[in-house]
DSSP file (Angstrom, degrees, kcal/mol; ACC not computed):
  #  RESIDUE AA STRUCTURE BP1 BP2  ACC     N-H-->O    O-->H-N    N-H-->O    O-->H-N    TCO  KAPPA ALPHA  PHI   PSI    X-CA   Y-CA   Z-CA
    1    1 A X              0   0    0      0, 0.0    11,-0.4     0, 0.0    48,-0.2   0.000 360.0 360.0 360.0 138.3    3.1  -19.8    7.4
    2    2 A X  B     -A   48   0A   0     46,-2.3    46,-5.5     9,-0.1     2,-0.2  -0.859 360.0-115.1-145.1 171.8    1.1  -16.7    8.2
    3    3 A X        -     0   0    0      2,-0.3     6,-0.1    44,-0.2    43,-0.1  -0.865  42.3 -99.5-132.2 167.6    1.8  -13.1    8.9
    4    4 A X  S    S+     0   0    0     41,-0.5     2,-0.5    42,-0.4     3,-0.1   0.635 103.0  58.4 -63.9 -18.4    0.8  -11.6   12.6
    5    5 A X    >   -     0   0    0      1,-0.2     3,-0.9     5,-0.0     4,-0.3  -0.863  69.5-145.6 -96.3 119.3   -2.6  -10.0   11.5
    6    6 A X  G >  S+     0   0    0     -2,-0.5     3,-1.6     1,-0.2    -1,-0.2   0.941 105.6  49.7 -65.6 -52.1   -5.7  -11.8    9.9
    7    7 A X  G 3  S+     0   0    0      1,-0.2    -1,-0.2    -3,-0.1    -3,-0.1   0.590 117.1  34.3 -84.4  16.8   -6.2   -8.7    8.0
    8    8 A X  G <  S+     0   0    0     -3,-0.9    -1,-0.2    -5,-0.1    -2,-0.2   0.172  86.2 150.0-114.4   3.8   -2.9   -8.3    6.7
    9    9 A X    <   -     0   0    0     -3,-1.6     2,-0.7    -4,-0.3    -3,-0.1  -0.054  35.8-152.8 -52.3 126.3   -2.5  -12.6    6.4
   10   10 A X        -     0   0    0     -5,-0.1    -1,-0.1    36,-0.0    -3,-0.0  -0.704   4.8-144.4 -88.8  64.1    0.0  -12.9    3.5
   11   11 A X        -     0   0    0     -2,-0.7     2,-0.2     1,-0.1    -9,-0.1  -0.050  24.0-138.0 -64.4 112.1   -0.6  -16.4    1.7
   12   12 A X        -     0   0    0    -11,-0.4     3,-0.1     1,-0.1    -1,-0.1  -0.630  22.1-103.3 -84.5 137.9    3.3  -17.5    0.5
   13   13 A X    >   -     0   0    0     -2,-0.2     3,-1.7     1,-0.1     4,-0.4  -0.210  53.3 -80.7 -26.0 124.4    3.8  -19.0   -2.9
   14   14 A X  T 3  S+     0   0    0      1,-0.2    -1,-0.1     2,-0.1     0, 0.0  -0.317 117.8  19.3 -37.0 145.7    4.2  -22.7   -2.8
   15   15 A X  T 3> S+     0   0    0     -3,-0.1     4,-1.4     1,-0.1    -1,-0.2   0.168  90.2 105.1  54.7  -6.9    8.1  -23.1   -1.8
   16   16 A X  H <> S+     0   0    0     -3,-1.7     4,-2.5     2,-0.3     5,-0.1   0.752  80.2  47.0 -65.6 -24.1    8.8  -20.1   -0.5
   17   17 A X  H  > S+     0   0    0     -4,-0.4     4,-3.2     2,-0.2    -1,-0.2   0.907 113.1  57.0 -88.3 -29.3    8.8  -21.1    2.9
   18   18 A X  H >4 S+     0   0    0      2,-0.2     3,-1.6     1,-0.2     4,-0.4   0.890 112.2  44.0 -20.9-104.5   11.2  -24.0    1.2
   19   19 A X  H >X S+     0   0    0     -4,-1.4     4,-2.2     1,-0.3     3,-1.2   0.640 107.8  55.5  15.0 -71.9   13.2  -21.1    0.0
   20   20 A X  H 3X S+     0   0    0     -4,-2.5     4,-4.2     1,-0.3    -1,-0.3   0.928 110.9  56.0 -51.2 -45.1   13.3  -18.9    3.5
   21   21 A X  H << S+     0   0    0     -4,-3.2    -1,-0.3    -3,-1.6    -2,-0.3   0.689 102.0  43.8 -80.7  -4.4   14.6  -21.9    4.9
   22   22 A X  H <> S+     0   0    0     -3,-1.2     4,-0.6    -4,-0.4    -1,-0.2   0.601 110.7  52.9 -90.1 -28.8   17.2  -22.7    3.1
   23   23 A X  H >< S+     0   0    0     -4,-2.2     3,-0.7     1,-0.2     4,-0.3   0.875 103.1  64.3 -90.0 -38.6   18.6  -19.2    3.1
   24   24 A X  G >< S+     0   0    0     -4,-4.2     3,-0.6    -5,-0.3    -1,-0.2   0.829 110.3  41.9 -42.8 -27.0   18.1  -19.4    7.3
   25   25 A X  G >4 S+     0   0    0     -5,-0.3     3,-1.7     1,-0.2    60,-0.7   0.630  85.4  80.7 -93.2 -14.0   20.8  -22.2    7.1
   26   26 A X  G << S+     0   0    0     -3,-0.7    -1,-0.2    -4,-0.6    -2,-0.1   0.448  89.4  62.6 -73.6  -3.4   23.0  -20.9    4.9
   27   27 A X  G <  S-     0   0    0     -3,-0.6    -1,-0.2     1,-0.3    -2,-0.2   0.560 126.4 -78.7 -92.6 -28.5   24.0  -19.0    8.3
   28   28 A X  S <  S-     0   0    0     -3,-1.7    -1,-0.3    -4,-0.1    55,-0.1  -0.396  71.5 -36.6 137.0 165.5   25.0  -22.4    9.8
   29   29 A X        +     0   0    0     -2,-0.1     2,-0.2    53,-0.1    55,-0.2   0.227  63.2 171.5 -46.8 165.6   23.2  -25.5   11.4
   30   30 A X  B     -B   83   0B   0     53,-0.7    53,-4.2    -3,-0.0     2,-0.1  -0.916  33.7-115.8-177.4 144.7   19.9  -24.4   13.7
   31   31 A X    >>  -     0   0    0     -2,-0.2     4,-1.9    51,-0.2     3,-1.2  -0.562  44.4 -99.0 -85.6 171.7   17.0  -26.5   15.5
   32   32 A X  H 3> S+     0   0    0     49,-0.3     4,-2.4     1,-0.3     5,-0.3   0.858 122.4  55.1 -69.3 -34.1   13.4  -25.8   14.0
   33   33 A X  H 3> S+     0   0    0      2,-0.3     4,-1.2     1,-0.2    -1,-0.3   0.697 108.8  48.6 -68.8 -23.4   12.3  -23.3   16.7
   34   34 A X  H <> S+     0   0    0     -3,-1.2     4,-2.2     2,-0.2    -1,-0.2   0.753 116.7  49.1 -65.6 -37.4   15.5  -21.1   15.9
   35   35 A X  H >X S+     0   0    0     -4,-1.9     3,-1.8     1,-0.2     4,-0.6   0.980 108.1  45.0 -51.0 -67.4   14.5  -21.5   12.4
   36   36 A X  H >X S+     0   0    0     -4,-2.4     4,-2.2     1,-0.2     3,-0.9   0.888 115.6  49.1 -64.2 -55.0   11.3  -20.7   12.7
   37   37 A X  H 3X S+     0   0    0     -4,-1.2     4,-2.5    -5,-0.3    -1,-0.2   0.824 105.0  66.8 -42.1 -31.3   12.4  -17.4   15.2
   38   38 A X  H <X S+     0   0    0     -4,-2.2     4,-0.8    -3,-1.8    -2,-0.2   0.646  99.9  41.3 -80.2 -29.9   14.9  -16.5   12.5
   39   39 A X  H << S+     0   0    0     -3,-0.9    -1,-0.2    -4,-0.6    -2,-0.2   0.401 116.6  49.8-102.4 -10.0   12.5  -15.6    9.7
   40   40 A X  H  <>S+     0   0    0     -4,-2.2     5,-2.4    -5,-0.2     3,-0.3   0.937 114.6  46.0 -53.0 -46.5   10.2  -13.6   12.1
   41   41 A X  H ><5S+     0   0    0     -4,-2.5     3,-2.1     1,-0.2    -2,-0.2   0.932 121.5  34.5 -39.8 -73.4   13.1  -12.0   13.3
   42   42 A X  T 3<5S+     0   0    0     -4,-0.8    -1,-0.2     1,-0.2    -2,-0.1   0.195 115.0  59.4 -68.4   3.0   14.4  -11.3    9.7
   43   43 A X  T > 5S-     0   0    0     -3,-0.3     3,-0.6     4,-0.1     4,-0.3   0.420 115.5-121.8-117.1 -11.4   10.7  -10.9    8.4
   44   44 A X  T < 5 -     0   0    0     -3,-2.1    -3,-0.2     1,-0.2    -2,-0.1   0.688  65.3 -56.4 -11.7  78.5   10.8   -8.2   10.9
   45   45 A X  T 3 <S+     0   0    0     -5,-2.4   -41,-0.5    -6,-0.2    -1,-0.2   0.562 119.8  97.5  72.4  20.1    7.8  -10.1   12.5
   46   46 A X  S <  S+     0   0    0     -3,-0.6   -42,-0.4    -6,-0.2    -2,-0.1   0.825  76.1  63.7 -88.5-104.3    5.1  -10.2    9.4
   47   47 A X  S    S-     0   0    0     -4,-0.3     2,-0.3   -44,-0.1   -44,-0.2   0.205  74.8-171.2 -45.7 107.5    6.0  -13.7    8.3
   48   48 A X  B     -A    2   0A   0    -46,-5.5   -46,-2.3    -5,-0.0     2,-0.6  -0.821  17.0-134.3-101.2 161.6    5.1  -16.2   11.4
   49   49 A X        -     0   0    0     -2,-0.3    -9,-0.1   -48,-0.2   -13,-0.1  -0.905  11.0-154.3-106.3  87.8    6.2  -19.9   11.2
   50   50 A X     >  -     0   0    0     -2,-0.6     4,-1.1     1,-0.2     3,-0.5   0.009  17.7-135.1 -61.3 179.1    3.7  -22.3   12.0
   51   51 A X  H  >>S+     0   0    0      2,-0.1     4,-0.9     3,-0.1     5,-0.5   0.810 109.0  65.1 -75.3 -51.7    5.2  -25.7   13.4
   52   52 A X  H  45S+     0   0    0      1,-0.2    -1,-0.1     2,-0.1    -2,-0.0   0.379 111.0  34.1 -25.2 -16.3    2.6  -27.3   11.0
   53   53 A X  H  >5S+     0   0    0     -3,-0.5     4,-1.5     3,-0.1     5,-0.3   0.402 113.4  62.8-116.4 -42.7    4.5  -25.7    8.1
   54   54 A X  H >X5S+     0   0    0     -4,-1.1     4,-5.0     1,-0.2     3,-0.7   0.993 105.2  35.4 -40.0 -73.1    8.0  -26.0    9.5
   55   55 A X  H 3X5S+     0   0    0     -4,-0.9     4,-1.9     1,-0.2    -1,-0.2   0.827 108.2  57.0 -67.4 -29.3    8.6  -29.3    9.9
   56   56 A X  H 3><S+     0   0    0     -5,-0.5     4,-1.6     2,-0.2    -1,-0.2   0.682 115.1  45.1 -88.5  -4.7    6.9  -31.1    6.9
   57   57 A X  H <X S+     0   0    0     -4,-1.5     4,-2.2    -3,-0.7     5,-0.3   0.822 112.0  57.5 -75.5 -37.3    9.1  -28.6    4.4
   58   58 A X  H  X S+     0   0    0     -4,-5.0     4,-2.5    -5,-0.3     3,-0.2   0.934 113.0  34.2 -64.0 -30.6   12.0  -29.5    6.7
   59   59 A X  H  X S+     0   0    0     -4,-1.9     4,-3.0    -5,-0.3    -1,-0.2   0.948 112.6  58.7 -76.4 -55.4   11.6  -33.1    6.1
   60   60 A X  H  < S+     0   0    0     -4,-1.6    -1,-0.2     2,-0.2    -2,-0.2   0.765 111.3  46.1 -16.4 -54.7   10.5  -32.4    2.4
   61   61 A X  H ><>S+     0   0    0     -4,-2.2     5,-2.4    -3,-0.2     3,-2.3   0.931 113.6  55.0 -68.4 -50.7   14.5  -30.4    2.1
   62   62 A X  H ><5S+     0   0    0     -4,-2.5     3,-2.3     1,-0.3     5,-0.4   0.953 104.8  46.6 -44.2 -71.7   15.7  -33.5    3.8
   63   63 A X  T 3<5S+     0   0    0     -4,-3.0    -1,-0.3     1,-0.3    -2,-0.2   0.401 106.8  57.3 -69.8   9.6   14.4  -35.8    1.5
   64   64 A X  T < 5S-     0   0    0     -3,-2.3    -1,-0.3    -5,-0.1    -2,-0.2   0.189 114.2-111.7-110.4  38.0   15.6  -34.0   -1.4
   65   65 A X  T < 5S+     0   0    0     -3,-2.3    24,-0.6    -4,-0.4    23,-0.2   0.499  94.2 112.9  84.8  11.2   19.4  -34.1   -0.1
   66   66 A X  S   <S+     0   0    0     -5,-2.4    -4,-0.2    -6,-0.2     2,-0.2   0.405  80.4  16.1-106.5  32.8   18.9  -30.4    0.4
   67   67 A X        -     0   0    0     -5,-0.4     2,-0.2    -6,-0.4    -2,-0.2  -0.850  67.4-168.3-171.8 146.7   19.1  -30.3    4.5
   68   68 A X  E     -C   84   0B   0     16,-0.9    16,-1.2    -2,-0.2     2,-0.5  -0.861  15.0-144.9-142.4 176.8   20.5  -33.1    6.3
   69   69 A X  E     -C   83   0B   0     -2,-0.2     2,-0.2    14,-0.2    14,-0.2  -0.973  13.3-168.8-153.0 156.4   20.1  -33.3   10.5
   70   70 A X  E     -C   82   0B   0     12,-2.6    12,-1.9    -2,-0.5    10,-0.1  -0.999  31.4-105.7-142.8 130.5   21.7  -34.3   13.2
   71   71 A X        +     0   0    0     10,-0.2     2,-0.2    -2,-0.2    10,-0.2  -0.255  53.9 159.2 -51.6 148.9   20.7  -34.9   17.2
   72   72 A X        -     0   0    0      8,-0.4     8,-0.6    -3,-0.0     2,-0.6  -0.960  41.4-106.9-157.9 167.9   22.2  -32.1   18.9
   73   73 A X  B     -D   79   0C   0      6,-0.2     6,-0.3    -2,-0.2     8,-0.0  -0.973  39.0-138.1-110.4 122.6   21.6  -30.1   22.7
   74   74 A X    >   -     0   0    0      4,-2.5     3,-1.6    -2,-0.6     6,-0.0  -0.029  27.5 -88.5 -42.3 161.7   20.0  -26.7   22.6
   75   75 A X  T 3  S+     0   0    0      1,-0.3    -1,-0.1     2,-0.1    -2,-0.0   0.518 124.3  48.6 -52.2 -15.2   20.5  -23.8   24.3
   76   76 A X  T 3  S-     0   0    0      2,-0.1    -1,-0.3     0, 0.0    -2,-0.0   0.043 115.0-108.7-109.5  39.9   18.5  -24.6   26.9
   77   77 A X  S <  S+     0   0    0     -3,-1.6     2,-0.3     1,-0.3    -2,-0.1   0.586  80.8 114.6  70.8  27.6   19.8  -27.7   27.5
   78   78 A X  S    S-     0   0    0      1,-0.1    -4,-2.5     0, 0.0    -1,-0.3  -0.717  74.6 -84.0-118.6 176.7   16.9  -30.0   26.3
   79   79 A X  B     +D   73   0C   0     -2,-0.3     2,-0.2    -6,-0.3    -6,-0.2  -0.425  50.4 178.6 -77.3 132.7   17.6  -32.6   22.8
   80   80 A X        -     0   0    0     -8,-0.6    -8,-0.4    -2,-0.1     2,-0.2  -0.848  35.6-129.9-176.3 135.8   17.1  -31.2   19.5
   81   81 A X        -     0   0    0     -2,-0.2     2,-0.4   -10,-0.2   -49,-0.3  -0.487  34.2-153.4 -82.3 137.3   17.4  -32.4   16.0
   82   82 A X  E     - C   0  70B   0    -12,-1.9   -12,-2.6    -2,-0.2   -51,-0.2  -0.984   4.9-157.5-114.2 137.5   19.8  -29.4   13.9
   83   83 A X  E     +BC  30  69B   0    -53,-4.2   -53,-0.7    -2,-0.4     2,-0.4  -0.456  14.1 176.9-110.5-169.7   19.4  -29.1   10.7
   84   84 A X  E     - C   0  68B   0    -16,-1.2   -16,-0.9   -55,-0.2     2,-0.3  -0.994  37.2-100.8-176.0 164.3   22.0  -27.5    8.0
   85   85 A X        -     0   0    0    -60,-0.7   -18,-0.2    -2,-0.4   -19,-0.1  -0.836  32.0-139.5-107.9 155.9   22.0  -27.2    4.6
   86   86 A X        -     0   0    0     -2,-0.3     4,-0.3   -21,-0.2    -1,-0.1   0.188  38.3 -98.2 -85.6-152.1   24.2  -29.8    2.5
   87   87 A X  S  > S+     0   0    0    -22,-0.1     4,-1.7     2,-0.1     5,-0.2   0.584 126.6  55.7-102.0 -28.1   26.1  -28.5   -0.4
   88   88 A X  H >> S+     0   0    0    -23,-0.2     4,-2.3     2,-0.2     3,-1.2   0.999 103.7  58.7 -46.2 -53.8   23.2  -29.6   -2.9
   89   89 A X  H 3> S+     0   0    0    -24,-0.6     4,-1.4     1,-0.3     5,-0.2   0.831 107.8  48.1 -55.9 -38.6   21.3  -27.5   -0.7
   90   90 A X  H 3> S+     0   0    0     -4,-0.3     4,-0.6     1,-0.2    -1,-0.3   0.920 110.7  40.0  -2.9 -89.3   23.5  -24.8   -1.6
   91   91 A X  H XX S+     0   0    0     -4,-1.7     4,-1.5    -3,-1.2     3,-0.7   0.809 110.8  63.0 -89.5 -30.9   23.9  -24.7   -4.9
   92   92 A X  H 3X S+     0   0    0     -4,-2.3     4,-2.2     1,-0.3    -1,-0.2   0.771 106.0  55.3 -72.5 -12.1   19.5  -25.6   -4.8
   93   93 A X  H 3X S+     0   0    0     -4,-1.4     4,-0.6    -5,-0.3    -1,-0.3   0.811 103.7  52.4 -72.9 -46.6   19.6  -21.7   -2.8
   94   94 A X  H <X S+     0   0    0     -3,-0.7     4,-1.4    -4,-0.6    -2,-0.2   0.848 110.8  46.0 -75.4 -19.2   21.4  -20.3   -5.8
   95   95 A X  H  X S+     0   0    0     -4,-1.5     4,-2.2     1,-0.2    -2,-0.2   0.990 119.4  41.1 -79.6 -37.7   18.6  -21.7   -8.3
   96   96 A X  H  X S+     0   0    0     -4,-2.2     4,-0.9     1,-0.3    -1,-0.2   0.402 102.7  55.3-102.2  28.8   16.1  -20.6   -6.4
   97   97 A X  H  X S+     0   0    0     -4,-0.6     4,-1.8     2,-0.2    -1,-0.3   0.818 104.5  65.1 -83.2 -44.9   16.7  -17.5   -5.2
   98   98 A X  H  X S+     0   0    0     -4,-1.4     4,-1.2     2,-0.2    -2,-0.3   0.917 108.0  42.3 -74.9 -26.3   17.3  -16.7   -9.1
   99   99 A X  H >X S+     0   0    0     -4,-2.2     3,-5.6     1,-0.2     4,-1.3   0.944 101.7  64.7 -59.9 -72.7   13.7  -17.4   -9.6
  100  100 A X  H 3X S+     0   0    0     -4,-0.9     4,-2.0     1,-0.2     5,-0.3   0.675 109.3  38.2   5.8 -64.2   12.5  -15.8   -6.9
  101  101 A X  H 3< S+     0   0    0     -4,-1.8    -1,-0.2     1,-0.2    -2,-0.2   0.625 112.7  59.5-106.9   1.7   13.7  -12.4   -8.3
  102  102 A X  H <X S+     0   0    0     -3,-5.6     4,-1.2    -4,-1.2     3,-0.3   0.920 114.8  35.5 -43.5 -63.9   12.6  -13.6  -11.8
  103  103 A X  H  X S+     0   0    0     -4,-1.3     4,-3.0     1,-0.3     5,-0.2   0.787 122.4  45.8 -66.3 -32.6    8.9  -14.0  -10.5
  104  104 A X  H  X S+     0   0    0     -4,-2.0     4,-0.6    -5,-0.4    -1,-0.3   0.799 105.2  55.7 -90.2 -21.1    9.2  -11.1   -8.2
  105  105 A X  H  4 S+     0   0    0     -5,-0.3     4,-0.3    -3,-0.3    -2,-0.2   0.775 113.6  52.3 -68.7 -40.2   10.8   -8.9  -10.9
  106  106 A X  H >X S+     0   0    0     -4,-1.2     4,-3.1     2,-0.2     3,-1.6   0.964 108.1  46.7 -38.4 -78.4    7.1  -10.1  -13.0
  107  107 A X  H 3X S+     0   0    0     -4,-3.0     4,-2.1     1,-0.3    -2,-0.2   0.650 104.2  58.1 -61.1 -21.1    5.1   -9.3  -10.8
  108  108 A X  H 3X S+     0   0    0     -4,-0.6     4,-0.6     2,-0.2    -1,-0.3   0.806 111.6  42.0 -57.3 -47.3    6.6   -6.0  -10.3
  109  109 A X  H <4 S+     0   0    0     -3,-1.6     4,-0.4    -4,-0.3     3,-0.4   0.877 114.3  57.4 -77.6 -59.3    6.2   -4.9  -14.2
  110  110 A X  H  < S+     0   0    0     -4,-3.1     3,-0.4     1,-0.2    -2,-0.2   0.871 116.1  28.0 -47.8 -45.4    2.8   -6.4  -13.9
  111  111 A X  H  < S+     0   0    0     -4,-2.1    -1,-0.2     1,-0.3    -2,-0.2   0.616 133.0  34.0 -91.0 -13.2    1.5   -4.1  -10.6
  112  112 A X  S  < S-     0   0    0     -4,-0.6    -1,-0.3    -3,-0.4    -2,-0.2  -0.215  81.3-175.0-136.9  54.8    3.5   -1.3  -11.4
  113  113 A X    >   -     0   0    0     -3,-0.4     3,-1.3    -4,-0.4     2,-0.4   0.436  36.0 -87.9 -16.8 156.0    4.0   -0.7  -15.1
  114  114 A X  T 3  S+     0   0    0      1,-0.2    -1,-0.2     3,-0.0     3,-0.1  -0.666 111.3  21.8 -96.4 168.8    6.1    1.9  -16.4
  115  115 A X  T 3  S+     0   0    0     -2,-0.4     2,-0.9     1,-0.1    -1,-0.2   0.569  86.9 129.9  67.7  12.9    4.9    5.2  -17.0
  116  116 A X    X   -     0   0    0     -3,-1.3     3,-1.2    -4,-0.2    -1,-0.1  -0.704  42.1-165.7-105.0  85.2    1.9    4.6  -14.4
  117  117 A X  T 3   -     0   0    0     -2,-0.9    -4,-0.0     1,-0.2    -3,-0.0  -0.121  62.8  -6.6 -70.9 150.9    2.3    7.4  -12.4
  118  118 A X  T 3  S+     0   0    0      1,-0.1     2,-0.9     2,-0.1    -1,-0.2   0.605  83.9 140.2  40.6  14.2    0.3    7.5   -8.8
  119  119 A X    <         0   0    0     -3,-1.2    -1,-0.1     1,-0.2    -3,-0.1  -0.777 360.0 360.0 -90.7 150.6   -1.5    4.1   -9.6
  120  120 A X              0   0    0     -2,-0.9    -1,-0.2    -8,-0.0    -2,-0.1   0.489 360.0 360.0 -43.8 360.0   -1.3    2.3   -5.8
């Protein structure tokens, strides 16, 4: 995953894109190229989705019961695996969401202390 600029390229935390995807599903089943559209979209276009990154976390969430797939037809009429989140997958969106805003909550105190007026 990468963001549209090489000199703005964001480097994600391990899982995160784990993370992005699970909260894309939580919206209802979707093939990986809607996925993948869905957090550009929602990113508003700074996170891009390689396929190179998509698919070996989707398979990763599959094999830990937390995304399960099914053969399906797209919207443009061609064959496409959808993928959905289970109900492990769920409840594994509530855990890690709450780190997420643990870690991000850290890092927050860390770059912006309080009482540190005007540092960037």
């Amino acid at each position: 995953m990468s963001t549209k600029g090489e000199e703005d390229r964001v480097e994600l935390l391990q899982g995160t894109l784990d993370l992005l995807i699970l909260r894309t599903l939580l919206f209802g089943p979707e093939h990986g190229h809607a996925i993948a559209k869905a957090i550009e979209r929602n990113s508003d276009d700074v996170l891009q989705v390689e396929q190179g990154s998509l698919y070996p976390a989707l398979h990763r969430l599959i094999k830990r019961g937390w995304v399960a797939v099914q053969e399906g037809v797209s919207e443009n009429n061609r064959k496409a695996k959808f993928y959905r989140l289970t109900a492990r997958g769920r409840k594994q969106l509530r855990v890690e969401t709450t780190k997420w805003d643990k870690l991000a909550g850290a890092i927050g105190r860390i770059l912006r202390p309080a009482g540190e007026e005007g540092v960037p």
